[in-house]
C-alpha positions in Angstrom: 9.0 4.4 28.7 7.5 4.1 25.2 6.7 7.3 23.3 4.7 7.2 20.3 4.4 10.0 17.7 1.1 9.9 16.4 1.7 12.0 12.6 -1.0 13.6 11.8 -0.7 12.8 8.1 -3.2 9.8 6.8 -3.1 7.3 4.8 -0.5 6.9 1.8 1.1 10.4 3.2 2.2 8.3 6.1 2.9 4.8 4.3 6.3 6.3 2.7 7.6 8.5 5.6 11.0 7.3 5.5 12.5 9.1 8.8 14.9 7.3 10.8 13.8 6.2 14.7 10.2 7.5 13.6 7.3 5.3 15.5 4.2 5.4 13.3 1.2 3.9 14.9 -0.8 2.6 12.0 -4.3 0.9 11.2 -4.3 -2.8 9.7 -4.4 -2.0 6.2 -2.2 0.7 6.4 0.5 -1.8 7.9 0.0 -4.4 5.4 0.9 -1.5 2.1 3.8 -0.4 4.4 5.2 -3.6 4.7 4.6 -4.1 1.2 6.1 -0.9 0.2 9.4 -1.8 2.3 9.5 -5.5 1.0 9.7 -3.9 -2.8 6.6 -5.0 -4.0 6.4 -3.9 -7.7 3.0 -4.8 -9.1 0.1 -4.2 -7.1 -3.6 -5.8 -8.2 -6.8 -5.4 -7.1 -10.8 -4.5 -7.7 -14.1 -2.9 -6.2 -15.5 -4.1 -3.3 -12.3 -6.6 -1.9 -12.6 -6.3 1.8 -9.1 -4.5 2.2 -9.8 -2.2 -0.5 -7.3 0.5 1.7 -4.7 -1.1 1.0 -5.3 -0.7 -3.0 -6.1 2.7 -2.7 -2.8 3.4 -0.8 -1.5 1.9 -3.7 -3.1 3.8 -6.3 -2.2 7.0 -4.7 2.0 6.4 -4.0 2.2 4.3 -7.4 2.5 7.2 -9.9 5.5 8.7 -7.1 7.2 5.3 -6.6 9.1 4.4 -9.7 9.0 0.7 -10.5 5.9 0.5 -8.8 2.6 -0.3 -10.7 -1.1 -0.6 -9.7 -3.9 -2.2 -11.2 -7.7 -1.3 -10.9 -9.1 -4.7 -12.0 -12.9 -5.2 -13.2 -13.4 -7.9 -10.6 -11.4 -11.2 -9.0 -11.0 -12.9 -12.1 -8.7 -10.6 -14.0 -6.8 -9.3 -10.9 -5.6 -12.8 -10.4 -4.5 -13.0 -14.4 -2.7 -9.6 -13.6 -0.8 -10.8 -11.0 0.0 -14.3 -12.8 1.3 -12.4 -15.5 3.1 -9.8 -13.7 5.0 -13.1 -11.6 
């Protein structure tokens, strides 16, 4: 038998529990930043209107708490690509 501890935190609140043996059942998006989070992602780029735009603004709210970790509003596609270019 499976149990499953739904949290009732949302969104980046959940993305950086760090309990041991926790199950987190999590949306798409909210997946994605999590793995990112855990894989050490440092930069983090993106603008208005991409279709995973939760994933940035997971981003934008653990950023300033994660040190090492920095997020980028971008104006549009074009300079959140350069951002990321330059940031590799």
């Amino acid at each position: 038998m499976v149990v499953i501890r739904i949290s009732r935190l949302t969104g980046s609140h959940r993305i950086t529990l760090d309990q041991e043996g926790e199950t987190l059942l999590l949306m798409g998006n909210e997946a994605v930043a999590r793995g990112a989070f855990e894989a050490g992602v440092g930069y983090v780029s993106t603008y208005p209107g991409t279709p995973v735009s939760e994933i940035g603004n997971i981003f934008s709210e653990i950023a300033p708490k994660i040190p090492g970790l920095y997020f980028q509003l971008s104006v549009n596609e074009a300079t959140a690509v350069q951002g990321a270019a330059g940031a590799s």
